[in-house]
N, C-alpha and C positions, 0 to 999 in steps of 0.2 A: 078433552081427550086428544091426547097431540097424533096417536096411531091408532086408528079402530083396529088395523088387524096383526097389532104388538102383537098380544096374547097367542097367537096364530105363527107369526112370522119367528119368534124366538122359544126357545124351548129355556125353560129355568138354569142358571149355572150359579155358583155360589164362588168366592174367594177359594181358594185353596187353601189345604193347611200345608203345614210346613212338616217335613219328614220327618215321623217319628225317632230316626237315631238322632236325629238334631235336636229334635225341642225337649227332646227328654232330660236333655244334657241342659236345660240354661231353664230359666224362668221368665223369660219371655211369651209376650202372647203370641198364641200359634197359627193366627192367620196369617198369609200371607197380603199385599194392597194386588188391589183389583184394576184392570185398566178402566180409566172412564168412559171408553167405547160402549165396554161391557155393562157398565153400569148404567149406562144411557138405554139400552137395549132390556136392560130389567125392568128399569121404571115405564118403558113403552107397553110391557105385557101387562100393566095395570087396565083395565075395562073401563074405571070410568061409572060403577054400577050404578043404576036409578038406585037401588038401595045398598048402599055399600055395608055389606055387614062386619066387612075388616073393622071399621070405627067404632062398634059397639061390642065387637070384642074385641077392641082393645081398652085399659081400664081409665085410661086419659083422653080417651076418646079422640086419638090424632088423628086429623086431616087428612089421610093417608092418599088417597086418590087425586087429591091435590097436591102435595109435593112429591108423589111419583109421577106425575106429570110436566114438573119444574125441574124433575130429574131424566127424562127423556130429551128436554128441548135445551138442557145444558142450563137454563138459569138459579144456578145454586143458591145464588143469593138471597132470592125469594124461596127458595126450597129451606136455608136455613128459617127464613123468619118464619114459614108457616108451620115447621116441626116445633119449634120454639114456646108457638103461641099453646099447645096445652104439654107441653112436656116440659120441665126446666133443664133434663139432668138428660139428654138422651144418649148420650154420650157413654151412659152406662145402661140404659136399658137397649141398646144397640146390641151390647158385649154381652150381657149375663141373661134380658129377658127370655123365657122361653119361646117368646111370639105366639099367644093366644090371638091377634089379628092373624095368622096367616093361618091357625087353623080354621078360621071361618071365612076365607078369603072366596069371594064365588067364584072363581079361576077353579077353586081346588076340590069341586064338585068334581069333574071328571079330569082337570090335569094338574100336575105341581104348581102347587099357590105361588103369589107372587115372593120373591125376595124382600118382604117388609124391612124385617128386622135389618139385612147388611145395607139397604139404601140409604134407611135411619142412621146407623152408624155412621156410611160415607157421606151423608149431607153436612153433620154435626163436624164431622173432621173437617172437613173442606172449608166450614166459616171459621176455626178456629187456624187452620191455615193462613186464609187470607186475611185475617186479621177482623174480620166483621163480626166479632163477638166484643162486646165492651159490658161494662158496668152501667147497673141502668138506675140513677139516684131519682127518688120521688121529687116534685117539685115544692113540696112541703114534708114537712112534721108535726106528727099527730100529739106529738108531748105524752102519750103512752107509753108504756113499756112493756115486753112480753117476754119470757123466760120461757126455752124448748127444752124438753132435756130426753137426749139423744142426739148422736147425728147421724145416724143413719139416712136413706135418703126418704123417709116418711120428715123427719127429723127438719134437715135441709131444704125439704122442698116447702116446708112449713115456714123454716124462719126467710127464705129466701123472698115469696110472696106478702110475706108480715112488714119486712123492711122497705119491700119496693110500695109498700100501701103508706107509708111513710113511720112507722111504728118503730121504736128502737127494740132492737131481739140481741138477745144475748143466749147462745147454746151452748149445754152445758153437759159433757161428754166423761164418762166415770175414765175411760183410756188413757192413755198419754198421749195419744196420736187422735185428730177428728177424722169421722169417715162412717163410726159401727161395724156394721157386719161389711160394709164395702172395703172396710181398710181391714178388719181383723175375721173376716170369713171367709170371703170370695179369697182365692187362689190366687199371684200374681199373674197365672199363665192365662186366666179368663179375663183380669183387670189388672192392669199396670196401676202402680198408684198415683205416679205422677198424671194420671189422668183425674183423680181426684183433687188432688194438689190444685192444679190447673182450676180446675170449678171454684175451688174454695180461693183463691187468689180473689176472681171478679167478685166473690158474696164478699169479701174484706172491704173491699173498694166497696162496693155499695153500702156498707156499713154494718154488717152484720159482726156481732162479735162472739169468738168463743173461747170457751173457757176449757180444758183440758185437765184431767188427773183431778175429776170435779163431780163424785161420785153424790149423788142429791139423796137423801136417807142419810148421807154415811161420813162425809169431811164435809158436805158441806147439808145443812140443816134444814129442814123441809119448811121450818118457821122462816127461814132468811126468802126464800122466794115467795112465801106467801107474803112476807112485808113490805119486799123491793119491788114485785112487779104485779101489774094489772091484771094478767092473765098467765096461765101458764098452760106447754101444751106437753102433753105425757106423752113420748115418740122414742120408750125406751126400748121395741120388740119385742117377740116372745124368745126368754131365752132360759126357761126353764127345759128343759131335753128331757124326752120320753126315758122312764130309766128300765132298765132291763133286770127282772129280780126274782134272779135263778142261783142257785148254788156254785161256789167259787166268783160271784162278783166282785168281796171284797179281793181279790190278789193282786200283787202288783205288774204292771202291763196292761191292764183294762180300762179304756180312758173314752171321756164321747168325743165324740168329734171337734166341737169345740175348743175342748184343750188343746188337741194336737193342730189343729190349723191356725189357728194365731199364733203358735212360736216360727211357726215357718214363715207369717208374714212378717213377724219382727228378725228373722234372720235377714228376710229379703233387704228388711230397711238398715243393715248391719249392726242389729242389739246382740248380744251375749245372752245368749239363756244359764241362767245358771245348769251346770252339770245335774245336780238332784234333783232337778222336776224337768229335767230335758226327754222331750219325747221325740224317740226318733224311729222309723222302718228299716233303717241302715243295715243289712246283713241281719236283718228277722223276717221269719215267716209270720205272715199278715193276714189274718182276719179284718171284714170291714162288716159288719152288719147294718144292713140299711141299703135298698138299692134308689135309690132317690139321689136330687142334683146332690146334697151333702155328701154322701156315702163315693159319688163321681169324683167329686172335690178330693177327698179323701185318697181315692184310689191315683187320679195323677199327682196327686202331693209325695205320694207312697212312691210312684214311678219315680220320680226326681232323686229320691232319697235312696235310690238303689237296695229294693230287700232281696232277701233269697226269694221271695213267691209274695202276689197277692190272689185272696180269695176274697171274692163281694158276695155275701148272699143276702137273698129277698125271702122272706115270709108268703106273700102273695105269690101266685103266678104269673109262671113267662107271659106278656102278652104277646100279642099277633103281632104280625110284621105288619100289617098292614091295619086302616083303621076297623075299630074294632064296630060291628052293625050295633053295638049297644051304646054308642056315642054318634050317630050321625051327625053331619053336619048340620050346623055349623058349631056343633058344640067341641069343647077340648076332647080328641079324640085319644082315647086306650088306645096304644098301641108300644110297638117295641121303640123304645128311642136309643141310639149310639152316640154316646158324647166322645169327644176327643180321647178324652182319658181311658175308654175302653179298646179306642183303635192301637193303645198303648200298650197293650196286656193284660195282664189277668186274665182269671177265671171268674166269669159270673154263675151265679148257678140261684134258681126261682123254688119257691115253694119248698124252704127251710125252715126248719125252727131252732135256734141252740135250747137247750137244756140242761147245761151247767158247765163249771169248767172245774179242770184239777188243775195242780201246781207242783211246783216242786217243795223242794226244805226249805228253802228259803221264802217262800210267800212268794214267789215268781210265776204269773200264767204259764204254762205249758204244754196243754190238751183242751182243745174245745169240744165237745159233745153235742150232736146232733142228729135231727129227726127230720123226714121231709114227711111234709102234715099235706092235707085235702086243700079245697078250696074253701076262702070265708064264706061263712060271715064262723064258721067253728074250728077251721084249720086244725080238724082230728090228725092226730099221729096214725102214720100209715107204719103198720106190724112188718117188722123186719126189714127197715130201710133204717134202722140207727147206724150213724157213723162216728167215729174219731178222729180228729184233724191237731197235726201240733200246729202249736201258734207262741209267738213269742210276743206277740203284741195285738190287742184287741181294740178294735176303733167301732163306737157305737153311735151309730147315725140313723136314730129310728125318728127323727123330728122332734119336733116340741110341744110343750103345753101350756103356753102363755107366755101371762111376764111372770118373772121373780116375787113374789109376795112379798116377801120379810124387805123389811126397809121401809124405800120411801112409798110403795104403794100401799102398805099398812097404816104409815105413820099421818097420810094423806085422809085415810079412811072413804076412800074412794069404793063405791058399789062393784060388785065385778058379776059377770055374766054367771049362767050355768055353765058355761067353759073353763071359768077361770080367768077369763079378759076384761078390760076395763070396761064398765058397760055407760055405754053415754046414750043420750037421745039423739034426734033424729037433726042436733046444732051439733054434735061430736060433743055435746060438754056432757062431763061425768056428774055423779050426785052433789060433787062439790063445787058450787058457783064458784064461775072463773078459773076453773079448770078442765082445759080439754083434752083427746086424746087421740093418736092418731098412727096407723099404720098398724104392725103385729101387735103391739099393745090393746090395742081395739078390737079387731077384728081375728088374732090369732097368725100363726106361721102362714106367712101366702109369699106371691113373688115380686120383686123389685118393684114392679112398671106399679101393681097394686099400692106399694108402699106411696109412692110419689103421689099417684091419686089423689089418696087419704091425707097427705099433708095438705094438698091442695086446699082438700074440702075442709077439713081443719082450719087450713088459714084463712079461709072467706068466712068461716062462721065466728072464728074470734074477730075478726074487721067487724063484723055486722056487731057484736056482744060490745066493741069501744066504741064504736058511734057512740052509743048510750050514754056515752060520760066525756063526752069530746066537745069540746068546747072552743079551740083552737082552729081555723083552717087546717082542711086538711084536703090531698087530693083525692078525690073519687079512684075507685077500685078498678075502675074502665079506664082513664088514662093512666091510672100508675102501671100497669103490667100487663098491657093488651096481648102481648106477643111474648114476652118473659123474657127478651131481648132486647137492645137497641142494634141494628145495622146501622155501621158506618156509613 
C-alpha cells in the first residue's frame, strides 16, 4: 500500500468528457486523457483491503489493489503485466465495462469508490504506448486443433488462451468484419475500432486465425467443424432480442436495436448501406424503448444522426439517485445511472408501457400509444394516464433471449437450458462431447468483462479435454500464459 492515507488525502475525479456541442458532431470517444499526476493520486486512494471485495466483484477477478498501487508509485510496466495476468482484452472492458468492482469497492461504503475502471483503461493504454505489449507464442504445439465460432470477446478471449496453450484456433465470425457485438454493437463513441484492430493484430502474430463472412449452420457446415477440428467452442452470444407483440408491430419504421446500430458501425468503417434497408433518425421523431446500456447506445447513435426529438422510455421505474437499501453493498446497486448519451438530450421517461402503434397509408409508423402502468412484478395500467406520441422511427431495446436456435445450434443438437442457452456442465462442455460453450451463449445477455471470464474458463476446460488425446509435447498452461502478456 504505497499511501495509507490516499483514500483520505484525495477525493475521487474521473477524465472529463468532452463537450456535448462537440462530440455530438463526430464519432469519436468522448473522453477526454487524463494527466498522470491525476492518475497517480487515484490509484493512491485504493486501501490496500485485508479483504478486497473489488476482486470478487469483479468477474476475472483482477488484481486490482495491486496495480492500483503500481499506479500510484508511477511503475506502469508492472501495472500493465499484472492487469494482463487475468484480463486479456482490458482495454475494452476499461471503455464499455460497467465496473461491478467499484460497486463493491470498501472505499464506497461511505465515500466515492475507487476509479477502477479508468485506471484499467490508462494502465492498458500506457503498455500499448510504450510499446510493452508483444505477441506471446507457446514454446510448443499441441498438434490439436480448435474451431471458436464467434468473436466476440467471450469468442477471443477463448481462442486467444487456446493458442497461447499451444493449440492451433481458428474463429470463425458470420460478419465481414472480426470483433461481434464489439465491432457491430457498441457504438464508436464508447469503442473506437481501431482499438480492436490493435488486439487482433498481436492474436495474428501469435497465430490465431480467422475466418470472416463465415456463418457456421449456414455457408459454412456444421459437419465441416465437427471433421476438421478437436474441439469446438460455441461463443456466438445471445442474439435472439426480446420481441415486443402489440398491435401495429408489423409497420414500417419499427426496428430492434440491433438493426439500427450495426449500419452506423459500418458507416463509421465507410460501407454503403444500401438506400432500402437504411435506417436512419435523420429529421424523425424517435422513439427508443428499452432503458438499459442498448437503449443508451441507441439514443447517442440517434444524437449523431440529428433527429427532430428523442424519447427513451423504461417499463420499470425511475430508480433512486442514490443506492438503492434493497442492494446494499457490496452487491450491484439500483440506482439511477447517467450515460453520456443522456447528458446529450433527450427525454427519458420510467414506468411506461406501449400498447400499440398506428401508421399511415402507406404502412409507415406514425403514432405510438401508450400507458404508464404500477410497479412489477404486474406493471397494471394506471386509468387515465394513456397517451399518444408521433414517432417516425421506433428502436426496440428490451434485451435478449439467448442464442439464435435455427441453424447451427439445432443442427449441432446441443441441450439448451430452461432459458433457452446452451446448457453445458460444470467443464463448459454441452451434451455434445467436444463441444463447449461460452459467454451469452451459455450463460444468457450479461456484460463484456463477464463475456471474457467465460472464455477464459472455456478455454482451460478444453486445454484439460486435449490433454486426453495429446501425445505430442506440449507446454503446460502455467508457463504458456501466466500474465496474457509478454513485457518487453
Amino acid at each position: 500500500m504505497g499511501k495509507t492515507t490516499g483514500f483520505m488525502d484525495y477525493s475521487r475525479e474521473l477524465a472529463p468528457r468532452r463537450p456535448v456541442l462537440e462530440r455530438v458532431n463526430d464519432w469519436f470517444e468522448i473522453y477526454q486523457d487524463f494527466p498522470e499526476e491525476e492518475l497517480r493520486k487515484q490509484g493512491a486512494r485504493c486501501m490496500d483491503c485485508g479483504v478486497p471485495f473489488c476482486q470478487t466483484g469483479c468477474p476475472v477477478n483482477n488484481l486490482i489493489p495491486d496495480w492500483n498501487d503500481h499506479v500510484y508509485r508511477g511503475n506502469w510496466k508492472e501495472a500493465v503485466r499484472q492487469l494482463h495476468a487475468t484480463n486479456n482484452f482490458p482495454e475494452f472492458t476499461g471503455r464499455i465495462c460497467p465496473a461491478p468492482c467499484e460497486a463493491s469497492c470498501v472505499l464506497g461504503i461511505t465515500e466515492p469508490a475507487v476509479t477502477i475502471k479508468q485506471n484499467e483503461k490508462n494502465i492498458v493504454e500506457r503498455g500499448f504506448l510504450e510499446g510493452w505489449i508483444h505477441p506471446v507464442l507457446p514454446k510448443h504445439r499441441s498438434g490439436k486443433t480448435v474451431a471458436i465460432v464467434g468473436s466476440g470477446p467471450a469468442g477471443l478471449a477463448a481462442a486467444q488462451q487456446l493458442c497461447r496453450a499451444g493449440h492451433a484456433v481458428t474463429v470463425y465470425e458470420k460478419a465481414d468484419r472480426i470483433g461481434g457485438l464489439l465491432r457491430y454493437g457498441i457504438p464508436e463513441f464508447k469503442l473506437e475500432k481501431h482499438i480492436i484492430d490493435r488486439r487482433l493484430e498481436q492474436m495474428t502474430a501469435e497465430g490465431v486465425k480467422f475466418v470472416a463472412n463465415a456463418h457456421v449452420g449456414g455457408n459454412v457446415p456444421v459437419e465441416e467443424l465437427r471433421r476438421d477440428f478437436d474441439a469446438i467452442v460455441l461463443a456466438g452470444g445471445a442474439e435472439q432480442p426480446r420481441e415486443l407483440k402489440i398491435p401495429g408491430r408489423e409497420l414500417k419504421g419499427i426496428h430492434f436495436a440491433m438493426e439500427f446500430l450495426p449500419q452506423q458501425n459500418k458507416r463509421c468503417h465507410g460501407d454503403v448501406i444500401d438506400p432500402a434497408t437504411d435506417i436512419l433518425a435523420t429529421g424523425k421523431r424517435v422513439v427508443i424503448i428499452g432503458g438499459g446500456d442498448t437503449g443508451a447506445d441507441c439514443l447517442g447513435t440517434c444524437h449523431r444522426q440529428k433527429p427532430i426529438s428523442v424519447h427513451q422510455f423504461e417499463i420499470m421505474p425511475k430508480p433512486p439517485e442514490e443506492r438503492s437499501p434493497q442492494t446494499p453493498w457490496p452487491l450491484w446497486p439500483l440506482q439511477l445511472r447517467v450515460e453520456g448519451a443522456h447528458e446529450e438530450g433527450g427525454i427519458r421517461d420510467w414506468s411506461i408501457a406501449t400498447t400499440s402503434f398506428t401508421g399511415d397509408e402507406n404502412g409507415n409508423v406514425k403514432q405510438l400509444h401508450a400507458v404508464r402502468v404500477g410497479p412489477p412484478p404486474k406493471f397494471e395500467a394506471i386509468a387515465g394516464t394513456e397517451f399518444t406520441m408521433d414517432a417516425d422511427l421506433v428502436l426496440i431495446a428490451m434485451g435478449f433471449l439467448g442464442p439464435v436456435r435455427n441453424g447451427m445450434i439445432e443442427q449441432l443438437g446441443v441441450q439448451l437450458d430452461n432459458r433457452g442457452n446452451v446448457s453445458t456442465d460444470q467443464n463448459c462442455m454441452s451434451s455434445v462431447p467436444g463441444v463447449f460453450a461460452a459467454g451469452d451463449m451459455r450463460r444468457g445477455q450479461s456484460l463484456v468483462v463477464w463475456a471474457i471470464s467465460e472464455g477464459r474458463k472455456a478455454a482451460a476446460c478444453v486445454d484439460q479435454y486435449l490433454k486426453q488425446f495429446s501425445v505430442q509435447p506440449r507446454v503446460e498452461p502455467a508457463q504458456a500464459y501466466p500474465n496474457a502478456i509478454r513485457i518487453a
